[in-house]
C-alpha positions in Angstrom: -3.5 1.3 -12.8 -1.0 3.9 -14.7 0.1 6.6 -13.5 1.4 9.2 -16.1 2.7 11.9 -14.1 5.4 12.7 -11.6 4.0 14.2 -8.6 0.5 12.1 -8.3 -0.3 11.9 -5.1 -0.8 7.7 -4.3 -2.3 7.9 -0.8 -2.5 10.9 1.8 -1.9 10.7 5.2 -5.0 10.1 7.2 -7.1 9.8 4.7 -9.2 6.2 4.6 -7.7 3.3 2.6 -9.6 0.1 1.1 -6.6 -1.2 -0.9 -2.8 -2.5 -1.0 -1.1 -1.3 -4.1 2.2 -3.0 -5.7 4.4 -1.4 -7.4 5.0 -3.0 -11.2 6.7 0.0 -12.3 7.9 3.3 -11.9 9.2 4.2 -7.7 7.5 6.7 -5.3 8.7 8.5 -2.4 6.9 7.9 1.2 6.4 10.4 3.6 4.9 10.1 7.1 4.6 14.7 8.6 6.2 16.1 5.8 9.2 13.9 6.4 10.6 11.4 3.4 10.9 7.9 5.3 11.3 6.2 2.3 11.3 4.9 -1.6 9.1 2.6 -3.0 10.3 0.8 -6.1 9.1 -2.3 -8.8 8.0 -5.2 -6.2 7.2 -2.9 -3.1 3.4 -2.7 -1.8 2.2 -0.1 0.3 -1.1 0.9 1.9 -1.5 -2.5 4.0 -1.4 -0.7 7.3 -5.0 0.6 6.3 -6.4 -2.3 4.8 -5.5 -4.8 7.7 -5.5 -2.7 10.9 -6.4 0.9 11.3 -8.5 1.8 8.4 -6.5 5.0 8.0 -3.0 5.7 5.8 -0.1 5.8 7.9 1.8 7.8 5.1 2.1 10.1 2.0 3.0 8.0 -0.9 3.8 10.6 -4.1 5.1 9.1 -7.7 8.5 9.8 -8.4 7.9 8.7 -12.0 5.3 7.8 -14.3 4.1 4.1 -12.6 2.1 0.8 -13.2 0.6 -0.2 -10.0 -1.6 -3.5 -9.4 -4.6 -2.5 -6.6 -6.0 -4.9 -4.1 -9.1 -4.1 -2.1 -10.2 -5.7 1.4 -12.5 -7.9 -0.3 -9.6 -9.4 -2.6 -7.9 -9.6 0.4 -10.2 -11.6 2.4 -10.6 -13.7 -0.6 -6.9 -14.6 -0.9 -7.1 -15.4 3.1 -9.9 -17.9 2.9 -8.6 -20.0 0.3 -4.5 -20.1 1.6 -3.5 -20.8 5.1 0.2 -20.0 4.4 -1.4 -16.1 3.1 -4.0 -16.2 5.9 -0.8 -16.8 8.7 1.1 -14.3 7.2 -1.6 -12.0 7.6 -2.2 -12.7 11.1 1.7 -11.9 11.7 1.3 -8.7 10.0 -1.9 -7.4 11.7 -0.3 -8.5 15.1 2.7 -6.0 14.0 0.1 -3.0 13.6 -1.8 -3.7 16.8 
């Protein structure tokens, strides 16, 4: 996915999220209330709080450039986790972090 613009708005805060994006290019800023928390740059993923626990984005995340992002949804996800017990491990860590 390509993101030509400064300023897109990635994911909103509270809104429901089906997919983990990775950042191939470009950075974004992250905000959780209005308050920057963070920067996302080539190599960071965000939206895996949604995907794997809550159903619901945790935070704001707004391009700070134009940006190539990779998209996976829940089903990719699950996919990944059948077929890789290393993946499927790591998962279970990370869902026992948002519980």
């Amino acid at each position: 996915m390509q993101i030509r613009a400064a300023g897109s708005e990635l994911t909103k805060q509270g809104d429901f999220g089906r997919s983990v994006l990775v950042v191939l290019e470009g950075a974004a800023r992250v905000s959780i209330e209005g308050s920057v928390v963070g920067d996302l740059a080539p190599g960071d993923l965000f939206g895996e709080v949604a995907v794997l626990a809550s159903g619901r984005r945790t935070a704001t995340v707004v391009s700070s450039t134009p940006m190539v992002l990779a998209s996976f949804f829940k089903t990719d996800m699950w996919a990944v986790e059948q077929g890789n017990d290393a993946f499927a491990e790591e998962l279970r860590r990370l869902r026992a972090n948002y519980a």
